[in-house]
KOLZATI-272658 format. One record per residue (C-alpha): residue in one letter; x, y, z. Coordinates in steps of 0.5 Angstrom, whole numbers, m for minus. Layout:
KOLZATI-272658
aa | c1 | c2 | c3
A | X | Y | Z
...
This chain:
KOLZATI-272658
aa | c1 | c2 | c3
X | 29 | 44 | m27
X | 21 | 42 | m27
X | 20 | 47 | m31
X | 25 | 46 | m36
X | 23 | 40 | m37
X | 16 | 40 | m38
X | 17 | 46 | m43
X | 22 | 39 | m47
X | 16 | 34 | m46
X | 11 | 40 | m49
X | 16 | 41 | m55
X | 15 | 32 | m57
X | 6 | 34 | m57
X | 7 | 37 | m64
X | 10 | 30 | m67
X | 4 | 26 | m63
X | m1 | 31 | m66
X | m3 | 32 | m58
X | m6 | 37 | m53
X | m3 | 34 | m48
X | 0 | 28 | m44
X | m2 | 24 | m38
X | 3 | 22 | m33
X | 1 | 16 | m27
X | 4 | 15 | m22
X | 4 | 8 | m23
X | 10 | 3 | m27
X | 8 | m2 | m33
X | 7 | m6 | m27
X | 1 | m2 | m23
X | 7 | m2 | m17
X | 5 | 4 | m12
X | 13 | 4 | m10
X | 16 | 4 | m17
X | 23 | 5 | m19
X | 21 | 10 | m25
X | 18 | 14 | m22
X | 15 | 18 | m28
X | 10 | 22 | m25
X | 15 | 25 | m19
X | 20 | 27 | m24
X | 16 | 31 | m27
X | 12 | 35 | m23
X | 16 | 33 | m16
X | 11 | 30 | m12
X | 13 | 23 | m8
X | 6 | 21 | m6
X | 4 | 14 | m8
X | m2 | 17 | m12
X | m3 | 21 | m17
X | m4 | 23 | m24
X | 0 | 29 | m28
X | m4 | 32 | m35
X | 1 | 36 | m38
X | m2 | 41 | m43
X | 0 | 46 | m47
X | m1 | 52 | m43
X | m3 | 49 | m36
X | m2 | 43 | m32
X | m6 | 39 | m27
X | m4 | 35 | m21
X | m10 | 30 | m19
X | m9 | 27 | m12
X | m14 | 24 | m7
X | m15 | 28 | 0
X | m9 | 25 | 4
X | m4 | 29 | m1
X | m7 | 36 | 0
X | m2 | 38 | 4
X | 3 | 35 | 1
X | 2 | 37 | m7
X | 2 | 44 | m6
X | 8 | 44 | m2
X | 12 | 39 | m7
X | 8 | 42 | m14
X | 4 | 48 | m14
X | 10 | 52 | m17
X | 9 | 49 | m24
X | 2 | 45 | m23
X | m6 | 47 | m21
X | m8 | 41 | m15
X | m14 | 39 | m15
X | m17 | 33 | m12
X | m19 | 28 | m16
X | m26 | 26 | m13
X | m28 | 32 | m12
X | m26 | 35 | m20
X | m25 | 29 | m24
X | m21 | 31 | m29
X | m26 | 29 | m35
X | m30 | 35 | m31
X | m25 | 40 | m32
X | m20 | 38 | m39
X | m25 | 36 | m45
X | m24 | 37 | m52
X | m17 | 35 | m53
X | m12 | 30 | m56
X | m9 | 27 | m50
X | m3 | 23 | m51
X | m2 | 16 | m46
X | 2 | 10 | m44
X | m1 | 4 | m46
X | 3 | 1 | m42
X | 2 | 4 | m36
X | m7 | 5 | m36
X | m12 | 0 | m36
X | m19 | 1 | m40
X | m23 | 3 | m34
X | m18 | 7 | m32
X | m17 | 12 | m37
X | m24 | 12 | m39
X | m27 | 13 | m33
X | m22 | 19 | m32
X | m22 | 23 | m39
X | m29 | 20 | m43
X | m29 | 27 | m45
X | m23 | 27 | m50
X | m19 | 23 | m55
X | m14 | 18 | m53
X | m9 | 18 | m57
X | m4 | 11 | m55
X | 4 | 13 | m55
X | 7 | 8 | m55
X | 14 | 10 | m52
X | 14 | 13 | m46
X | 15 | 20 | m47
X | 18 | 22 | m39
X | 23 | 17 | m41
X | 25 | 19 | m47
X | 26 | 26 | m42
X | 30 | 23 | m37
X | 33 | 17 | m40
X | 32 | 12 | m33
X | 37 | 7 | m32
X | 36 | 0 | m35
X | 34 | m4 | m27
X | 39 | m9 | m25
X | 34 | m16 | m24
X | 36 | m22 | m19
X | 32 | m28 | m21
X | 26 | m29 | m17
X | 27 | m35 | m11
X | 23 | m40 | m8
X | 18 | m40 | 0
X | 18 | m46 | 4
X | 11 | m49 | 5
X | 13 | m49 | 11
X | 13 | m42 | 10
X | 7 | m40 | 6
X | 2 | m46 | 8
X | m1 | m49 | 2
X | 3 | m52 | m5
X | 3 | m47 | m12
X | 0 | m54 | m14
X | m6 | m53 | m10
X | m7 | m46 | m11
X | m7 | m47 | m18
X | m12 | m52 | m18
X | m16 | m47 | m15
X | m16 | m42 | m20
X | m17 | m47 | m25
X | m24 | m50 | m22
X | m25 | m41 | m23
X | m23 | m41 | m30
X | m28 | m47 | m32
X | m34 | m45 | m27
X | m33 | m39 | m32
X | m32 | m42 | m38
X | m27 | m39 | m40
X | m20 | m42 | m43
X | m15 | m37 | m40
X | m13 | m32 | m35
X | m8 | m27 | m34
X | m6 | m26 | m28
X | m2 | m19 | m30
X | m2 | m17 | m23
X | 5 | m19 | m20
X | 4 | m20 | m13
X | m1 | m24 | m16
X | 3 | m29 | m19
X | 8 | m28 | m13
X | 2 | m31 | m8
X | 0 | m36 | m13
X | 7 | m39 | m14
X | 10 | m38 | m8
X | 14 | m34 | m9
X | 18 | m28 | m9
X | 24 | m23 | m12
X | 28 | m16 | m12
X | 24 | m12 | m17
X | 20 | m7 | m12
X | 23 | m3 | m7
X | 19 | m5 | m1
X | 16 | m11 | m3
X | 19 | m17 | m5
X | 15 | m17 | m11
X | 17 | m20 | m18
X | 16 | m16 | m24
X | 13 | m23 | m27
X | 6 | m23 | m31
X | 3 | m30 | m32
X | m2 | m34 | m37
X | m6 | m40 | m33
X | m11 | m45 | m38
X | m16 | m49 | m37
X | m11 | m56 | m37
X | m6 | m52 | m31
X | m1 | m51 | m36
X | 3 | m44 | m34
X | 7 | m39 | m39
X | 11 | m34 | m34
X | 12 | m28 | m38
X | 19 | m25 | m36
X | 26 | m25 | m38
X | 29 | m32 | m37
X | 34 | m31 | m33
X | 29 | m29 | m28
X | 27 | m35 | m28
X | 32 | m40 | m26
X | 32 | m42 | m20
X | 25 | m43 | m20
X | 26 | m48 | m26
X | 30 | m52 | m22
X | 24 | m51 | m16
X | 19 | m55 | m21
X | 15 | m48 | m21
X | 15 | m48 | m28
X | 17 | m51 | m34
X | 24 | m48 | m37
X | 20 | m47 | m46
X | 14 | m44 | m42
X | 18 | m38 | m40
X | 16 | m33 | m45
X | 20 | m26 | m46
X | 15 | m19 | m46
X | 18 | m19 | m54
X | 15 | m26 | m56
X | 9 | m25 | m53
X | 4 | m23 | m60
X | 8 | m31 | m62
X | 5 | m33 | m56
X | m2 | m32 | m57
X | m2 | m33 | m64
X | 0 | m41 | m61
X | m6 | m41 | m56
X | m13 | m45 | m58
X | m19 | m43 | m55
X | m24 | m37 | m55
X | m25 | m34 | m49
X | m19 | m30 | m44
X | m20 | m26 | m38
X | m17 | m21 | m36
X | m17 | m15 | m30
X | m19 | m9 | m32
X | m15 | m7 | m25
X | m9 | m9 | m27
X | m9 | m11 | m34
X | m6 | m5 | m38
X | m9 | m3 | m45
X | m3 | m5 | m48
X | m4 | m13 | m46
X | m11 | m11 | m47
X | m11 | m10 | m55
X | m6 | m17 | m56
X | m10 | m20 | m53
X | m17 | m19 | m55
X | m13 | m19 | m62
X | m14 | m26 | m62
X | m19 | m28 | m56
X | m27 | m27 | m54
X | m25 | m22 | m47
X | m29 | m24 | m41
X | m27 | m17 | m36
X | m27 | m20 | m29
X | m24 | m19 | m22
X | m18 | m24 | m22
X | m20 | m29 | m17
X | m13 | m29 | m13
X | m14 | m22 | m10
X | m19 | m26 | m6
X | m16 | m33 | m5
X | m10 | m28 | m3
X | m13 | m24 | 2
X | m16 | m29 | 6
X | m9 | m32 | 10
X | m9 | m39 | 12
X | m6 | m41 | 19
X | 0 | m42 | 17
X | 1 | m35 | 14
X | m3 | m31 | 21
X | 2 | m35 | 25
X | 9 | m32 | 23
X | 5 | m25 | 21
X | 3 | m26 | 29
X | 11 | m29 | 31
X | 14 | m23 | 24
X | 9 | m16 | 30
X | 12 | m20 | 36
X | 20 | m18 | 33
X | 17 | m12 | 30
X | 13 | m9 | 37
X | 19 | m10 | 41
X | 24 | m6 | 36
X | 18 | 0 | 36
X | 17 | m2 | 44
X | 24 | 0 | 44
X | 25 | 6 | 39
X | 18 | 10 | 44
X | 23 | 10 | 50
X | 28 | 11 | 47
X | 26 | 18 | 43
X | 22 | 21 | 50
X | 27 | 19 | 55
X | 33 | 21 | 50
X | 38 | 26 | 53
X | 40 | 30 | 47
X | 36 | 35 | 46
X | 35 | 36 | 39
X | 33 | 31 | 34
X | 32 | 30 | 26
X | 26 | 28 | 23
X | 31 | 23 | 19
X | 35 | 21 | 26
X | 29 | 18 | 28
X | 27 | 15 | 23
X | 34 | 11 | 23
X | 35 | 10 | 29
X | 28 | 5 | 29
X | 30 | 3 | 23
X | 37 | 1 | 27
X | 33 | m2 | 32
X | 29 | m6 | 27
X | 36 | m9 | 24
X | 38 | m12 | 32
X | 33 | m17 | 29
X | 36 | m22 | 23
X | 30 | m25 | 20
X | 29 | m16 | 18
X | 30 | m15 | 11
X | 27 | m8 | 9
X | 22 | m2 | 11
X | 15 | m5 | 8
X | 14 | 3 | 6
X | 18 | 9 | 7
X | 17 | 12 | 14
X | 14 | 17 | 16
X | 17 | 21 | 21
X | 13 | 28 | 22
X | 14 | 34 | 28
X | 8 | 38 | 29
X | 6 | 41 | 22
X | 10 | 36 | 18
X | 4 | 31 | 22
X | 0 | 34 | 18
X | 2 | 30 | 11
X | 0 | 25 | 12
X | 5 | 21 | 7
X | 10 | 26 | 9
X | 17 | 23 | 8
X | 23 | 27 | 11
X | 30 | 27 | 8
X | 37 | 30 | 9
X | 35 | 36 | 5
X | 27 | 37 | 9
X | 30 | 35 | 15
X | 27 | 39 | 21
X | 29 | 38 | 28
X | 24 | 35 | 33
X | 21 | 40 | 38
X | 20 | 37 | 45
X | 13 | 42 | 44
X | 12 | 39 | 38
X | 8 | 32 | 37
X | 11 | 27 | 33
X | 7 | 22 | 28
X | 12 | 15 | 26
X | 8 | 11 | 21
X | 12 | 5 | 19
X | 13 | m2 | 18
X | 17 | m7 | 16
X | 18 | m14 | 11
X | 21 | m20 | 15
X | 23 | m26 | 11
X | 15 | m29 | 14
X | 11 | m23 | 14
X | 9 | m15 | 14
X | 8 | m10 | 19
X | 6 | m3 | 19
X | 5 | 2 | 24
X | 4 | 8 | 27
X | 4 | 11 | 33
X | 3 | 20 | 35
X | 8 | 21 | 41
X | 8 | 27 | 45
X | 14 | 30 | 50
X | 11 | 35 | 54
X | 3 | 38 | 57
X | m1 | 38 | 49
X | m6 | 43 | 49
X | m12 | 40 | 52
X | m16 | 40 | 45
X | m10 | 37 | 42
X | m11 | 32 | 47
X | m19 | 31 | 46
X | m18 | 30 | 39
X | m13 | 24 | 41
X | m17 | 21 | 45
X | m23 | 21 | 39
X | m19 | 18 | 35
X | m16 | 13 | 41
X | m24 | 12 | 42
X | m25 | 11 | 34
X | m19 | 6 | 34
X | m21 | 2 | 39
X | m29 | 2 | 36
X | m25 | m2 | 31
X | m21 | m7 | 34
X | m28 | m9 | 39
X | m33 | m9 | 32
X | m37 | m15 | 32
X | m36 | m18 | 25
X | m43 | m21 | 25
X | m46 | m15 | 25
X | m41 | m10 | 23
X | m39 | m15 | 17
X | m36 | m9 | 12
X | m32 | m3 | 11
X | m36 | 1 | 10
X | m40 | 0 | 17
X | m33 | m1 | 20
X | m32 | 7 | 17
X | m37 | 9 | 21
X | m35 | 6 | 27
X | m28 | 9 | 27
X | m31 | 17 | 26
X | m36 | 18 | 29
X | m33 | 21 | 36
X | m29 | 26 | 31
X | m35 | 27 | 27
X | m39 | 29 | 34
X | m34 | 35 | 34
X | m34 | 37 | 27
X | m28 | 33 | 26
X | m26 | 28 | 20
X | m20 | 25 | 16
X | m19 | 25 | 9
X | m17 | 18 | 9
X | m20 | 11 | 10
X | m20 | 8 | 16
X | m16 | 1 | 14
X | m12 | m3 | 8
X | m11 | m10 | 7
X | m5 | m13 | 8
X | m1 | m18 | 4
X | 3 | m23 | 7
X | 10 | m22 | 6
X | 8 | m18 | 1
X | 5 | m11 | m1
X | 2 | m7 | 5
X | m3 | m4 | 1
X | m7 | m10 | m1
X | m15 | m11 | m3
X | m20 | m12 | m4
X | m22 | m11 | 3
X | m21 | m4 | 7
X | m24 | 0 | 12
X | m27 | 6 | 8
X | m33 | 9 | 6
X | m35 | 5 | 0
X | m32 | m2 | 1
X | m37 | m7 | 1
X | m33 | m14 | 2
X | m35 | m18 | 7
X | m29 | m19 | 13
X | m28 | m26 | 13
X | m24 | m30 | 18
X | m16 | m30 | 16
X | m17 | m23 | 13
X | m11 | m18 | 15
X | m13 | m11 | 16
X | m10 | m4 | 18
X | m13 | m1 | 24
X | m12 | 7 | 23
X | m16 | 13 | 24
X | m14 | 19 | 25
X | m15 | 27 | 25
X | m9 | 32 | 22
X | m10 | 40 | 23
X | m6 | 44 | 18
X | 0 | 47 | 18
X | m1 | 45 | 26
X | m1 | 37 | 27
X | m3 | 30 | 25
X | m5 | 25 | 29
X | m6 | 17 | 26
X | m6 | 10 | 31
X | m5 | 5 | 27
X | m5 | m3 | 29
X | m6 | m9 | 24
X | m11 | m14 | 25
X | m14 | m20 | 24
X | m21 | m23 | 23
X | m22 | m29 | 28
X | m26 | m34 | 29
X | m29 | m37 | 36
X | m35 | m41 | 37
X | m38 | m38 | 31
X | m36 | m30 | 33
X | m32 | m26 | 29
X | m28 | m22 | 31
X | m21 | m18 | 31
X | m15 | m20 | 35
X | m8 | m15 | 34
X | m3 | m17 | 31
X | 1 | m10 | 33
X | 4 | m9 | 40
X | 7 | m3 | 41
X | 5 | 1 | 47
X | m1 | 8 | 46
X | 1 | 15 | 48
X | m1 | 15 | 55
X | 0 | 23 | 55
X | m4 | 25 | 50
X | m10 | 22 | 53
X | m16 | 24 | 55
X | m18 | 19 | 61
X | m24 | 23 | 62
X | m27 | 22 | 55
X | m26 | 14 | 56
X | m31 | 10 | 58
X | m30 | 3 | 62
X | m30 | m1 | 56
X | m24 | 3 | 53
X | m21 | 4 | 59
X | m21 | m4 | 60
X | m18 | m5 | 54
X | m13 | m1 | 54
X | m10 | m4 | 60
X | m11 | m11 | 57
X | m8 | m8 | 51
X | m1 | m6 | 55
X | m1 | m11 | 59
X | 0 | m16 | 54
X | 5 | m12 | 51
X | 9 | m12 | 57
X | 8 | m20 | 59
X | 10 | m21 | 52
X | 17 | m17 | 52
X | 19 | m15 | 60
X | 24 | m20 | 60
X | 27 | m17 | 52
X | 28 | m10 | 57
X | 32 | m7 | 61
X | 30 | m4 | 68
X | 29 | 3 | 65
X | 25 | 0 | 60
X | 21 | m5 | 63
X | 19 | 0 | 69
X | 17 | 5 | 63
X | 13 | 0 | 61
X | 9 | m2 | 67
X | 6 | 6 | 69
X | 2 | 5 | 63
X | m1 | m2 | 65
């Protein structure tokens, strides 16, 4: 079936004069979960990055460190993996006429990539032209309460505005959806597990706004005074738009502005390349937001508090990867405020745990071994914010080098969470943290150790993270993921996970836990714990159990009491 219709897209280079074209896996809107997923359905790999080159006598798939395992299972039939941050790919294709998107690519991302070619815009989506996805069915976009989200658009608008001229410039384009969701206040149905409307927007100097969407996504917020009903422009009557627009200097996002609105753009406009202003401005939760993330972890805890006793006390003796991922989706769904999972969940047996993004189905599905250990990365969206979450449960006597590997990990989860932020006030510095016990035994894992987290929004989220390379100052209300991990191939995967967030008392900075969910007991090496870790581990589970004792039943509650 892939072969086929990769030999069909290589027919269409002769047209476009091109060697080869380059499939993303992001949409025209730089989602990580897109609908169309262009770059799965012609190389079938489902992780959330990577990019395809198609060429006329080879292809490659470029995926980062956590997808090792993954791409040569879903893809090296038709594709030769590399990983992209040890071979880039200019080191490897150079010469060619390469075809792309304009749509979906911004300048510094595919010249960084391919700086070694010539890149030819086509401007119809070659894949679609194959696979002839189906037009998306819109709702209109609605409204959060302030009560909700903590500070009016009005005010966050202001805020941009006083960037805008502190830069001198007379517009921005705010081309990343969740963006103008946070900016706004609010959200939408266009994205799988994030309620992100599909919507970019163009902000002056003077506060004026122009949604750039389809009108009748607009309504609701219309009639919520969000946006004024003729500033409402279609993607087609864009060119018209600019041609309008008085002024010199526009600043765009080489992040997330895509080359095709690039070129409109600088048609008309002096561009000023800076990072839009809202990912900070977002990323830095006000107390309204931190309580109902606070109050969304406490619903999301005791569903995963629930689901842990149930899958190693369950009497059934065989069980699928996808029953179990249901049945905590079911125990999630007792709550109303649940909407939807915040990502696809990752529920790995053995050496599925090793995938870091594994995702089984109906057709993958393993049954879980009782020998087995079992990874479950999860989360979920709540009409008052996100969670994600993971925990490495096991049902019999592990190995005791699988257990020492845990308790590294443990050690390095629980480094993180007691990081003084005024000394340690970076990703980067946090990283070392996490992996220095694994780094001890010749261990590592090939992923950062955190994220940032939206509020009811994207559970990917910068621009602060835990990794090797971040630089961003942690600052007070910011969430992050708190996640090492150790995967051994074809064998087993260990990951714990917790959200966090920055806090500040008497001028320390510090993380507190967001996530309550009970740390496998049988996996750890006590041994390997020193006072510290073992305290905060009974202060971790003892919060746990004063929080949700009462929601239990006797069986429940007893089980969680013997991990005090």
């Amino acid at each position: 079936m892939i072969k086929n219709k990769i030999k069909i897209l290589k027919e269409k280079f002769k047209k476009f004069n091109i060697d080869g074209y380059i499939v993303p896996k992001n949409d025209e809107y730089f989602s990580e979960y897109a609908k169309n997923d262009r770059l799965k359905n012609i190389s079938n790999f489902s992780g959330s990055a990577g990019i395809a080159v198609i060429l006329k006598k080879k292809n490659y798939l470029f995926i980062d460190g956590r997808y090792t395992i993954q791409a040569e299972k879903q893809s090296a039939k038709n594709f030769t993996i590399i990983e992209i941050h040890k071979k880039p790919p200019h080191n490897i294709i150079k010469n060619l006429n390469l075809g792309y998107d304009p749509q979906v690519f911004t300048s510094k991302n595919i010249k960084n990539n391919f700086l070694n070619n010539n890149l030819i815009p086509v401007n119809n989506n070659l894949i679609d032209q194959i696979f002839k996805f189906k037009e998306k069915i819109t709702k209109p976009f609605y409204s959060l309460e302030k009560n909700i989200v903590g500070e009016s658009h009005n005010s966050k608008i202001s805020k941009v505005v006083k960037y805008l001229k502190s830069c001198k410039a007379d517009y921005l384009f705010v081309s990343a959806p969740e963006n103008v969701a946070w900016l706004l206040n609010i959200r939408g149905y266009d994205n799988p597990n994030s309620p992100i409307p599909n919507a970019r927007l163009i902000i002056d100097k003077n506060k004026k706004l122009f949604l750039i969407t389809q009108k009748n996504n607009a309504k609701k917020i219309i009639k919520d005074k969000k946006i004024n009903k003729k500033n409402i422009i279609d993607i087609k009557d864009l060119p018209n738009l600019f041609h309008k627009l008085k002024g010199e200097k526009f600043i765009i996002d080489n992040n997330s502005c895509s080359i095709f609105y690039e070129n409109i753009i600088k048609s008309k406009f002096r561009i000023l390349v800076k990072d839009d202003p809202i990912y900070k401005l977002k990323s830095i939760k006000n107390l309204h937001e931190v309580n109902h993330m606070i109050e969304a972890h406490k619903k999301d805890g005791l569903a995963l508090t629930k689901f842990i006793y149930w899958i190693k006390n369950i009497n059934k003796k065989t069980i699928t990867e996808v029953e179990a991922q249901n049945k905590l989706e079911k125990f999630r769904r007792f709550n109303k405020d649940y909407l939807f999972p915040s990502f696809n969940t990752i529920a790995g047996s053995g050496s599925n745990g090793a995938i870091v993004h594994y995702r089984a189905t109906t057709k993958s599905t393993k049954k879980i071994n009782k020998k087995d250990i079992l990874l479950v990365d999860s989360g979920g969206q709540y009409r008052y914010g996100t969670t994600d979450v993971t925990r490495t449960i096991c049902f019999s006597s592990q190995k005791q080098s699988i257990k020492n590997a845990y308790t590294n990990v443990l050690k390095g989860h629980i480094a993180v969470a007691l990081t003084n932020l005024n000394k340690d006030n970076t990703g980067k510095k946090i990283d070392i943290r996490a992996r220095k016990f694994l780094k001890k035994e010749g261990l590592d894992y090939a992923h950062g150790t955190g994220h940032g987290v939206g509020f009811f929004l994207h559970v990917h989220e910068g621009p602060q993270s835990i990794s090797k390379h971040n630089k961003i100052k942690i600052e007070k209300g910011m969430i992050l993921s708190n996640e090492p991990g150790y995967y051994k191939k074809n064998h087993f995967g260990i990951r714990i996970e917790n959200l966090v967030y920055a806090k500040k008392f008497k001028n320390k900075l510090f993380f507190e836990n967001l996530t309550l969910a009970p740390i496998e007991k049988d996996l750890t090496n006590y041994k390997l714990l020193n006072q510290t870790e073992k305290d905060y581990l009974f202060k971790y589970h003892f919060n746990i159990y004063s929080e949700y004792s009462t929601s239990l039943n006797k069986k429940e509650r007893k089980w969680l009491a013997s991990l005090i």
